[in-house]
C-alpha positions as CSV (number, residue, x, y, z in Angstrom):
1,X,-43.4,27.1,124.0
2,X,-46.1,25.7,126.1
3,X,-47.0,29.6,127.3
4,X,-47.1,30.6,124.0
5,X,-49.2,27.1,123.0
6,X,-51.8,28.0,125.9
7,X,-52.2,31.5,125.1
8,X,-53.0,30.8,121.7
9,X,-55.0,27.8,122.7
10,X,-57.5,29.4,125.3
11,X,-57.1,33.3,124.4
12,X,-56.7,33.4,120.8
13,X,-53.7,35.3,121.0
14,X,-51.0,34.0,118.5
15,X,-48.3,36.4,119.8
16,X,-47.6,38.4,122.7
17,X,-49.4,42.0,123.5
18,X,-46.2,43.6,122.7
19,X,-44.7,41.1,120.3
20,X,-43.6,42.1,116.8
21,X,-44.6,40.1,114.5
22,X,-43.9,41.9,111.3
23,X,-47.1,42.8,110.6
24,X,-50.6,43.4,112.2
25,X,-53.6,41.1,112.6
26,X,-55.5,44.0,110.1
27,X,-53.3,43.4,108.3
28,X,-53.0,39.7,107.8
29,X,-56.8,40.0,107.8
30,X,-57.2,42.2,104.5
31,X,-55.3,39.1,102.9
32,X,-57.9,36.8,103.7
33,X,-59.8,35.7,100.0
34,X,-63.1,37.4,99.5
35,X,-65.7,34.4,99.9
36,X,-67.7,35.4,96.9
37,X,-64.4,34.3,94.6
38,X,-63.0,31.1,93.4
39,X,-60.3,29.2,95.5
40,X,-58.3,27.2,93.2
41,X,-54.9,25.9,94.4
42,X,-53.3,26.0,91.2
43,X,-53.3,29.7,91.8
44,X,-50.8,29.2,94.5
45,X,-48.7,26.3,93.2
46,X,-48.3,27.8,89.6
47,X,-46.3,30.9,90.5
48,X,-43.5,28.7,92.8
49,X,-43.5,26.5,90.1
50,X,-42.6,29.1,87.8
51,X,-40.3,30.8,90.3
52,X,-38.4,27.3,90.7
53,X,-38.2,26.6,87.1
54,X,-37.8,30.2,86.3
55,X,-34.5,30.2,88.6
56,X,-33.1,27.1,86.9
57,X,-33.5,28.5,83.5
58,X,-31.8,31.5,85.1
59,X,-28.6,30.2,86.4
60,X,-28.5,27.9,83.2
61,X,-28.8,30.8,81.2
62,X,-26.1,32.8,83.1
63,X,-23.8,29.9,83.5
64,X,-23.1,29.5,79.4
65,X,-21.7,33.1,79.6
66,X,-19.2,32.1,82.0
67,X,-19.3,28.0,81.7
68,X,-16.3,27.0,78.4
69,X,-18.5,24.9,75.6
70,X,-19.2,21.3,76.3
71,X,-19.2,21.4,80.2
72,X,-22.1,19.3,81.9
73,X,-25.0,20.7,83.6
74,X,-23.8,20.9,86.4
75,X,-20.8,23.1,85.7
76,X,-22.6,25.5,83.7
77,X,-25.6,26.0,86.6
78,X,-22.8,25.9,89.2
79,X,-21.2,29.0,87.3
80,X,-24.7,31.0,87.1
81,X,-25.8,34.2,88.9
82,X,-28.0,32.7,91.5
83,X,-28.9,37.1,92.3
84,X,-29.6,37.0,88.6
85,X,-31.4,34.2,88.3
86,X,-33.4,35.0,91.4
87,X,-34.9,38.2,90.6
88,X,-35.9,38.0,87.2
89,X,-37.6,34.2,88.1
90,X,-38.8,36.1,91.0
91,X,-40.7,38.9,88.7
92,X,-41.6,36.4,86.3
93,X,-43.2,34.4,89.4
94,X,-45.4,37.3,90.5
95,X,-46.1,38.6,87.0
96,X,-48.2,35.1,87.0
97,X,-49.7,35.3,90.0
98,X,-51.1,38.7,89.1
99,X,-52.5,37.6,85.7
100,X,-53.9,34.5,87.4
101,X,-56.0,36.5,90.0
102,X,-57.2,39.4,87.6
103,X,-58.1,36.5,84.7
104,X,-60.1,34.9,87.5
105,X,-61.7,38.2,88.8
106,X,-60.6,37.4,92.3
107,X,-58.6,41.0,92.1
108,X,-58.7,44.1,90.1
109,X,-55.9,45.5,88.5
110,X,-55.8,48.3,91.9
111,X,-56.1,45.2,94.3
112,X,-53.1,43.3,93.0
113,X,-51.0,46.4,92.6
114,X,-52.1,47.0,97.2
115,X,-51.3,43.3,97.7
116,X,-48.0,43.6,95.7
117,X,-46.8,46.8,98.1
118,X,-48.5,45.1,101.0
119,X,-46.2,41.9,100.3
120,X,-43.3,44.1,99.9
121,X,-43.8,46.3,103.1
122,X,-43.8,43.3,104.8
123,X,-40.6,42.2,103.7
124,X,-39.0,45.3,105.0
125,X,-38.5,44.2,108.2
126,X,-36.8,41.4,106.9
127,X,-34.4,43.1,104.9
128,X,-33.3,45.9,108.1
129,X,-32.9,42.9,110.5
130,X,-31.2,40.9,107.9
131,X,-28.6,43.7,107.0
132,X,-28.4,44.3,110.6
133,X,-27.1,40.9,111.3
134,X,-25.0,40.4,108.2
135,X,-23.1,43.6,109.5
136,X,-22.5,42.2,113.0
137,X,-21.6,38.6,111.3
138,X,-18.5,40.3,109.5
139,X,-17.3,41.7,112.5
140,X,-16.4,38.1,113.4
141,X,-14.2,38.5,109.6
142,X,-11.7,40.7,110.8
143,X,-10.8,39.7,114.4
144,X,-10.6,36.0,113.1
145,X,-12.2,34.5,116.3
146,X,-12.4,30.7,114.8
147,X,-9.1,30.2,113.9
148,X,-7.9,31.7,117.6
149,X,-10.0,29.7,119.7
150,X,-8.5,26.7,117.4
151,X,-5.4,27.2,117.7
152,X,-5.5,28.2,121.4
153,X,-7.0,24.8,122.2
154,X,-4.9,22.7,119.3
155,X,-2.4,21.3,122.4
156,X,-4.5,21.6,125.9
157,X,-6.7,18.5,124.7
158,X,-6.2,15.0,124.6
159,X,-7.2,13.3,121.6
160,X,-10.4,11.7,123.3
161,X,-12.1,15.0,124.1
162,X,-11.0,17.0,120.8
163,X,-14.3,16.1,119.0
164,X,-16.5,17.0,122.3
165,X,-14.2,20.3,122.3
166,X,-14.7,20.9,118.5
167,X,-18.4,20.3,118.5
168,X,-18.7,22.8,121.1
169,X,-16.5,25.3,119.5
170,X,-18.4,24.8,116.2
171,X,-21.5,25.9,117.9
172,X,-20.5,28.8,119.9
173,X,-18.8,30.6,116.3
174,X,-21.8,29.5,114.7
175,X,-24.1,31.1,117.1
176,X,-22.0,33.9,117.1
177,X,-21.5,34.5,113.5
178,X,-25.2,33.0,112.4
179,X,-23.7,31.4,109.8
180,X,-23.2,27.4,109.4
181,X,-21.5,27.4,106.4
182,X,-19.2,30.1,107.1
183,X,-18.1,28.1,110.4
184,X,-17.3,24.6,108.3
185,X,-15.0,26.6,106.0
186,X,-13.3,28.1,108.8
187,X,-13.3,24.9,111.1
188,X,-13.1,22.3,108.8
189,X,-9.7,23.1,107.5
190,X,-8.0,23.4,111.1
191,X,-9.7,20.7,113.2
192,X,-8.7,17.6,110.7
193,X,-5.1,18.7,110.5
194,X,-5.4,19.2,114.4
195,X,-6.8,16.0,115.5
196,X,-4.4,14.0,112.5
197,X,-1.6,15.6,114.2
198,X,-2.9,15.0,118.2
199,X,-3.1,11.0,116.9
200,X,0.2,10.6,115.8
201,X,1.9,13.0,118.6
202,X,-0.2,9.9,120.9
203,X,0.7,7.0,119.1
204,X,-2.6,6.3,117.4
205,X,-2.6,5.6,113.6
206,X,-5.3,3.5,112.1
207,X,-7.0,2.8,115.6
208,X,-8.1,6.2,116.0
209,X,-9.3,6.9,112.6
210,X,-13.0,7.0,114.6
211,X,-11.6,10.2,116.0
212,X,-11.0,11.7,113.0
213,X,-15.0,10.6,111.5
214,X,-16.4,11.7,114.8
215,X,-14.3,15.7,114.7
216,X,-15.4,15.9,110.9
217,X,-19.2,14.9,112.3
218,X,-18.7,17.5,115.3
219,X,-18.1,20.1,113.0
220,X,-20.6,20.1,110.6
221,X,-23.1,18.9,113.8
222,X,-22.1,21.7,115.7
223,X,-22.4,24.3,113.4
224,X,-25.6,23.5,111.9
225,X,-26.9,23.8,115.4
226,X,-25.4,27.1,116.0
227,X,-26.8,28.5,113.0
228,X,-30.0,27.1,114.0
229,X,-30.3,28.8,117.3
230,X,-28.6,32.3,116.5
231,X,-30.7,35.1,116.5
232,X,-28.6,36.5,113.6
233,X,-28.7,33.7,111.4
234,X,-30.7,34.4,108.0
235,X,-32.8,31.2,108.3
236,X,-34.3,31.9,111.9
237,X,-34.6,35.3,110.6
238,X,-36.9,34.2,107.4
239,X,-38.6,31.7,109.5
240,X,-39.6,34.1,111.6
241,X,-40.4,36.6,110.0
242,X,-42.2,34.7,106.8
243,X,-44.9,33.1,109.3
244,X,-45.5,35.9,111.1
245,X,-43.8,35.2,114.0
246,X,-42.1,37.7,116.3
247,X,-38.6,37.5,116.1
248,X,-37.4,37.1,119.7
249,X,-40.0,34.7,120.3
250,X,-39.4,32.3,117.8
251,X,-35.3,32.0,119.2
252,X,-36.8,31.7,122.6
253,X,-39.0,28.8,122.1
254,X,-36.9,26.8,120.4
255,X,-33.9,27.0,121.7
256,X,-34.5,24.6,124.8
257,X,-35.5,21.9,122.3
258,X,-31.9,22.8,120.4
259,X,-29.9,22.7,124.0
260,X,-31.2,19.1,124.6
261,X,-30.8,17.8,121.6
262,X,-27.6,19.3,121.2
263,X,-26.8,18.0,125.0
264,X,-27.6,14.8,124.2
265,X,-25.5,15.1,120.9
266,X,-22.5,15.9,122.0
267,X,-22.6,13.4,124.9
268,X,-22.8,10.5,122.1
269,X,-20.2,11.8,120.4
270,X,-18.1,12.2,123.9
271,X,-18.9,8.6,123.7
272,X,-18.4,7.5,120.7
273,X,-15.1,9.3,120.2
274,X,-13.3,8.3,124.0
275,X,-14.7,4.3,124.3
276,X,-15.0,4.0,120.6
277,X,-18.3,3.0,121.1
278,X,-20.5,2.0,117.6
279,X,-22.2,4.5,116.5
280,X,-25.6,2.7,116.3
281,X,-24.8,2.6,120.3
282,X,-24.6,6.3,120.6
283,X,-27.9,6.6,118.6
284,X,-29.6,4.5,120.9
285,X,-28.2,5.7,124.0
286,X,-29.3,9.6,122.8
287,X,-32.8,8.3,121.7
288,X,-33.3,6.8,125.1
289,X,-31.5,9.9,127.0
290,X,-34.6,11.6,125.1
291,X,-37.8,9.4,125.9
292,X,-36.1,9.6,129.5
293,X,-36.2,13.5,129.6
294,X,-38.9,14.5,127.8
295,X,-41.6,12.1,129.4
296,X,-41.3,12.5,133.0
297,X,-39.4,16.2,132.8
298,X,-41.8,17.8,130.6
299,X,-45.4,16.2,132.1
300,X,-43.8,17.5,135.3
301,X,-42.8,20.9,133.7
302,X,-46.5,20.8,132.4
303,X,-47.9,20.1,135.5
304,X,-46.3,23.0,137.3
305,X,-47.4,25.0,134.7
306,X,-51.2,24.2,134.8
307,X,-50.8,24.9,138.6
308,X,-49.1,28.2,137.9
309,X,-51.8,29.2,135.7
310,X,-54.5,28.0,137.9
311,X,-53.3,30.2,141.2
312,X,-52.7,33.4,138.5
C-alpha cells in the first residue's frame, strides 16, 4: 500500500503500468462532465434514491404473491424476488438518470445512449470474474471441505483452544470459498454441537459457557475475514472493480492490514476463551497489541522504504 500510495502521490500514476483496472484512463476521462453544463447533485442522489425505493416497492410487490394475507412487512418483503425487484428498480433507476441529464441539456439523447453502453462494458469484467469465481466456489459444494476439516478436528482439541482452532478454520473455508455466509451455515451448525459436547466430555457445565460465546464469535469473526480477504469473494470483487481498481492489487494491499488484525483477533480470543479473561480485557490488550505494531513497525517499514526509493 505505501508503493502504491507513493506512486500515485509523486508520479500520478493510480495503478500499475500493467495493472487492469477495468477500464482505461480515456476512458474514465470521456466521463468527466463538460464544464459548460450544470452540476447539480440531485442528478446523482435522485436515481439511487429511486433504485432504493424502487427495490423496496419491488420485493413488496413480489412478496404479496407469495406472502398468505395479513402477514407483516417483514414476511411479505422477506418472501420477494430480490432478482426481480433488482432489475426492474435498476431500469427504473437509469430511466431517471437519463431524463434528468437530457431535461438539463448536459447530454443528448446519442450521449446518454454511449454512456449507457460505456457503463455497461465496464461491467463486463465484473460479471466474467464474478462467474469465474462463483464456479470455483461450488467446487467447494461437492467435496464438502467444512464439514471434513470439522469433524477431523472435533476430538484432537481440548476445549481451550477449540475457539482459536474454529476461528482459524472459519477463515481458511472462507477464503477458500469467498463466501462468509456460506461458511456460518456450514460451521455454525457443527462447531456449537462440537464444543457443547467437548465441555461436558471435560466436566465443564455452566463454567465454560464463555467457550461456547467465544466459538459462536470465532465463527462469524473468522469468516467475515475470510471473505474479506478472498480474491473470489463477490464484495472484493465489486470493490475492486466499481472504483477502478485492479483486481490483484486491491487483495494485495489489503491483506496485510487483514492478517494483523486478524492476528491480533484471534490471540484475544485464545485469551479470552483459555484464562476466561473479560472481554473488555481482550479489547484492550488487541487495541494496544495495535498502537504497539503499527507505530514503531510501520515508521520503520516506512523508513526503509524512503531509503529504498532514494538508492533506486
Amino acid at each position: 500500500m505505501l508503493t502504491a500510495e507513493r506512486r500515485a502521490s509523486t508520479l500520478g500514476l493510480l495503478s500499475r503500468q500493467d495493472a487492469h483496472p477495468g477500464e482505461t484512463d480515456a476512458e474514465a476521462k470521456d466521463r468527466e462532465p463538460k464544464p459548460d453544463k450544470p452540476k447539480r447533485a440531485i442528478n446523482a442522489v435522485l436515481p439511487i434514491v429511486v433504485l432504493v425505493l424502487g427495490t423496496f416497492a419491488g420485493l413488496y410487490a413480489t412478496g404479496q404473491n407469495d406472502a398468505s394475507a395479513g402477514q407483516p412487512l417483514h414476511t411479505v418483503i422477506g418472501s420477494g424476488d430480490p432478482f426481480t425487484a433488482m432489475m426492474w428498480a435498476s431500469l427504473v433507476a437509469v430511466l431517471v438518470a437519463g431524463a434528468l441529464s437530457m431535461g438539463q441539456g448536459i447530454l443528448t439523447l446519442a450521449e446518454t445512449a454511449d454512456a449507457w453502453f460505456a457503463g455497461a462494458r465496464t461491467m463486463f469484467l465484473t460479471i466474467i470474474i464474478l462467474s469465474l469465481a462463483w464456479a470455483l466456489a461450488d467446487v467447494n459444494d461437492p467435496l464438502h471441505t467444512g464439514p471434513y476439516l470439522t469433524s477431523m478436528l472435533s476430538e484432537r482439541v481440548p476445549p481451550a483452544v477449540i475457539p482459536s482452532v474454529v476461528f482459524v478454520l472459519a477463515a481458511v473455508t472462507a477464503f477458500a470459498t469467498g463466501s462468509s455466509w456460506g461458511v456460518m451455515g456450514i460451521i455454525m451448525p457443527l462447531a456449537v454441537p462440537l464444543i457443547w459436547s467437548v465441555m461436558l466430555a471435560n466436566g465443564l457445565d455452566e463454567e465454560g459457557l464463555h467457550l461456547v460465546y467465544a466459538t459462536v464469535a470465532a465463527v462469524i469473526s473468522g469468516a467475515v475475514w475470510g471473505d474479506h480477504c478472498s480474491p473470489i469473494s463477490d464484495t472484493t470483487i465489486l470493490s475492486s472493480l466499481a472504483s477502478g481498481c485492479d483486481h490483484i492489487d486491491h487483495v494485495r494491499t489489503q491483506i496485510p492490514y487483514a492478517v494483523l488484525v486478524g492476528a491480533f483477533a484471534l490471540a484475544a480470543i485464545f485469551g479470552a476463551s483459555s484464562f476466561g479473561l473479560q472481554w473488555w480485557l481482550c479489547l484492550l490488550a488487541g487495541l494496544i497489541l495495535l498502537l504497539v505494531w503499527i507505530f514503531p513497525v510501520g515508521a520503520n517499514e516506512g523508513e526503509r522504504q524512503r531509503t529504498k526509493d532514494k538508492i533506486a
